[in-house]
C-alpha positions as CSV (number, residue, x, y, z in Angstrom):
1,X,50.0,88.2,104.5
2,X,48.2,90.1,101.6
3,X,51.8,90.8,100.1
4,X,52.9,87.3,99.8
5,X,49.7,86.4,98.1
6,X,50.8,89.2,96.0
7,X,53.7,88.2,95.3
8,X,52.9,84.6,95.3
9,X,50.4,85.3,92.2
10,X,53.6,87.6,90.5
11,X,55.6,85.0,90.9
12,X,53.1,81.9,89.2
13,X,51.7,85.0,86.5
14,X,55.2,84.9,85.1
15,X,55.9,81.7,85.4
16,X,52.7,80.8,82.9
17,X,53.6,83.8,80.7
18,X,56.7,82.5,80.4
19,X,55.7,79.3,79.6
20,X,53.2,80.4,77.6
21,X,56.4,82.1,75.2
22,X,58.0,79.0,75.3
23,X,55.8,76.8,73.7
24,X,55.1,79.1,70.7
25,X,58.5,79.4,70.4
26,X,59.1,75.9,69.9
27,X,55.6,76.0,67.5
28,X,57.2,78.8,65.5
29,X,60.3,76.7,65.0
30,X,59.0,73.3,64.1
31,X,57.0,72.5,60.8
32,X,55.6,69.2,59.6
33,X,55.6,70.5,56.1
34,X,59.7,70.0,54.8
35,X,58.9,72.2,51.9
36,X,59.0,75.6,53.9
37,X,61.9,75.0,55.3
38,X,63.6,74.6,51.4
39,X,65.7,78.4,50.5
40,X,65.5,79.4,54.2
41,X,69.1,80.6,55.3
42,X,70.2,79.1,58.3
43,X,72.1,80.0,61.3
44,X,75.0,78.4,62.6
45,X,75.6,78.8,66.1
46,X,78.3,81.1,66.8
47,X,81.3,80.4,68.7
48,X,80.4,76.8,69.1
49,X,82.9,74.6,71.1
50,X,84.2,71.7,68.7
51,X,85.5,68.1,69.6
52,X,86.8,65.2,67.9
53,X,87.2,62.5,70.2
54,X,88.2,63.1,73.0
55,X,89.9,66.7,72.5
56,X,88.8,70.4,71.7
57,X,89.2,71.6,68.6
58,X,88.9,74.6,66.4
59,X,87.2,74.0,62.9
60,X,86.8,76.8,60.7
61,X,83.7,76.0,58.8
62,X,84.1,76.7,54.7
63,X,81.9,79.2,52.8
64,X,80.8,76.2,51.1
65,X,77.8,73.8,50.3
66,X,77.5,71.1,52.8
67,X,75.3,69.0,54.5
68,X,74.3,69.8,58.1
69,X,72.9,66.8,61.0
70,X,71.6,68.0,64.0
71,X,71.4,66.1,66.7
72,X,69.3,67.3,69.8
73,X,71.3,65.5,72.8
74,X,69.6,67.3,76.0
75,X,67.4,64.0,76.9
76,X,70.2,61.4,75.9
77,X,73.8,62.7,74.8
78,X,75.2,59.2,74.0
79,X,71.8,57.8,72.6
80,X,71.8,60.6,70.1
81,X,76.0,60.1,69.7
82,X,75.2,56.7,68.5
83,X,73.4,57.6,65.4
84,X,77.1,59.3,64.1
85,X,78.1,55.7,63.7
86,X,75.8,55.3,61.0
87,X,77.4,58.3,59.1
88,X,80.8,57.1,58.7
89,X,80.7,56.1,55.2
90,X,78.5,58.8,54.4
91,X,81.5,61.1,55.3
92,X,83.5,60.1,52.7
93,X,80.8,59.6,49.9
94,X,79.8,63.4,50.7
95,X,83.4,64.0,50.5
96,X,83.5,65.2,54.3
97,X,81.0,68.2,53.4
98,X,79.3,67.5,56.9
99,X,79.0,69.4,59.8
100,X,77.9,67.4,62.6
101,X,76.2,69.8,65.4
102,X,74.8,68.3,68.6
103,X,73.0,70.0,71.4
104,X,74.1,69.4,74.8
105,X,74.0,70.7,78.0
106,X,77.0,71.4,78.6
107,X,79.0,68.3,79.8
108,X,81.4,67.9,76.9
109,X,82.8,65.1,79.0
110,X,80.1,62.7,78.5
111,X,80.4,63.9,74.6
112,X,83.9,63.0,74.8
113,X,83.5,60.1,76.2
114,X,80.5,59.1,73.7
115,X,82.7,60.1,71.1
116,X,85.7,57.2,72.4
117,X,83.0,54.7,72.5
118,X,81.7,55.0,69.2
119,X,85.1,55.9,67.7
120,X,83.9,58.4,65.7
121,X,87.0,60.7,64.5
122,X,85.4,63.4,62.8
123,X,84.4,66.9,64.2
124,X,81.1,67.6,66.1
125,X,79.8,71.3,67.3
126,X,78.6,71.3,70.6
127,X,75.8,73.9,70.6
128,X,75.0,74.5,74.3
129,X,73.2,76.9,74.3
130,X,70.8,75.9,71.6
131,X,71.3,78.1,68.9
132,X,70.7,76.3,66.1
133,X,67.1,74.7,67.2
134,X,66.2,78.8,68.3
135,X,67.4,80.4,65.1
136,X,66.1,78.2,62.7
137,X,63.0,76.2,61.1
138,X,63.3,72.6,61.9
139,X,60.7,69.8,61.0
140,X,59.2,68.1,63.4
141,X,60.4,65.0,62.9
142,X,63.9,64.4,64.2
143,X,64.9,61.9,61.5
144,X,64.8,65.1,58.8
145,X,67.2,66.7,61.2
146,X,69.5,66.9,57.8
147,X,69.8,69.7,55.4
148,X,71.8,70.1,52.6
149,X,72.9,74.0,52.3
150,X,74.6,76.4,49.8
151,X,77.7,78.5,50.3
152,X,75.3,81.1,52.2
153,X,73.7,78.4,54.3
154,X,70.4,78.6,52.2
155,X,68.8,75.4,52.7
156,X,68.8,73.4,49.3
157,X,67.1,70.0,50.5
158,X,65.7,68.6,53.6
159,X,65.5,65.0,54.6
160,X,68.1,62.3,55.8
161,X,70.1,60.2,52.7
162,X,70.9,57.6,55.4
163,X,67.3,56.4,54.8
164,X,67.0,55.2,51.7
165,X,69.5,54.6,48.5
166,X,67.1,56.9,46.6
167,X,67.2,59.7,48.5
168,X,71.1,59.5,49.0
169,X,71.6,59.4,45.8
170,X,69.6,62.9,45.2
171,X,71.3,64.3,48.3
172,X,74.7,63.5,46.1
173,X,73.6,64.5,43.1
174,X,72.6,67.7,44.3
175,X,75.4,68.4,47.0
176,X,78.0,68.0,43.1
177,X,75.5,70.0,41.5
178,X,76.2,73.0,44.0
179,X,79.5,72.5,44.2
180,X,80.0,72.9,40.1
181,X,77.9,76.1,40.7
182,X,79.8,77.7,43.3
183,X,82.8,77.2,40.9
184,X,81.6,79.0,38.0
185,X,80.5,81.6,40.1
């Protein structure tokens, strides 16, 4: 009886320590404050699995600048799937500098499928095991969940150009701007 008290306490000790971990992980990886995350170098999740449609795919991702949306599906795959409608003519404005990356859980299916609905024909990483939200600083507030990088992944600008003309347009102008520099380099 006194052992599986024992134990009993082991078991709900870890548990809180654990727990405990997790949240200031997720503290340590969120900001409100967009200017901190500006020259960090971000980590792309390794060995992702990629899909357009309703396929795999293998992209190799250019040492390039490009602009990176993350999309955290773990609550609601298809209700996050739905905002890549809204990027469609951003693809080709950006000239299809844009790595869509979208956490799941695993079911690529209902990615796929999400994917077919939405007829969105342009690659999206599936990050399941949620690399790129454990690697790197993200603002709290999902609609900044886009970042505009260098050739090394060094963050360059922070925020989302589908909100406003204004901010597009400086997303643009600076995606051009790092693209003439990584040619006279």
């Amino acid at each position: 009886m006194c052992t599986s008290n024992l134990n009993s306490l082991l078991v709900l000790c870890s548990f809180l320590a654990l727990l405990s971990c997790n949240n200031k992980l997720q503290e340590f990886r969120k900001t409100k404050d967009l200017s901190e995350i500006t020259g960090e170098t971000f980590l792309l999740p390794q060995n992702p699995k990629w899909v357009i449609l309703d396929r795999d795919t293998v992209v190799q991702v250019k040492k390039e600048p490009h602009l990176v949306v993350y999309l955290n599906g773990l609550a609601c795959t298809p209700c996050a799937l739905k905002e890549l409608k809204r990027w469609e003519t951003a693809i080709k404005q950006f000239n299809e500098q844009i790595i869509f990356i979208l956490q799941t859980n695993g079911d690529n299916e209902i990615v796929k499928q999400s994917l077919i609905e939405q007829e969105f024909h342009f690659p999206v990483m599936c990050d399941e095991a949620g690399d790129f939200a454990r690697y790197n600083l993200l603002p709290k507030n999902d609609i900044y969940h886009v970042f505009l990088l260098d050739e090394n992944n060094k963050v360059f600008q922070v925020g989302n150009p589908l909100i406003n003309i204004k901010t597009h347009e400086v997303f643009k102008k600076n995606l051009e701007s790092l693209n003439n520099d990584k040619f006279k380099n």
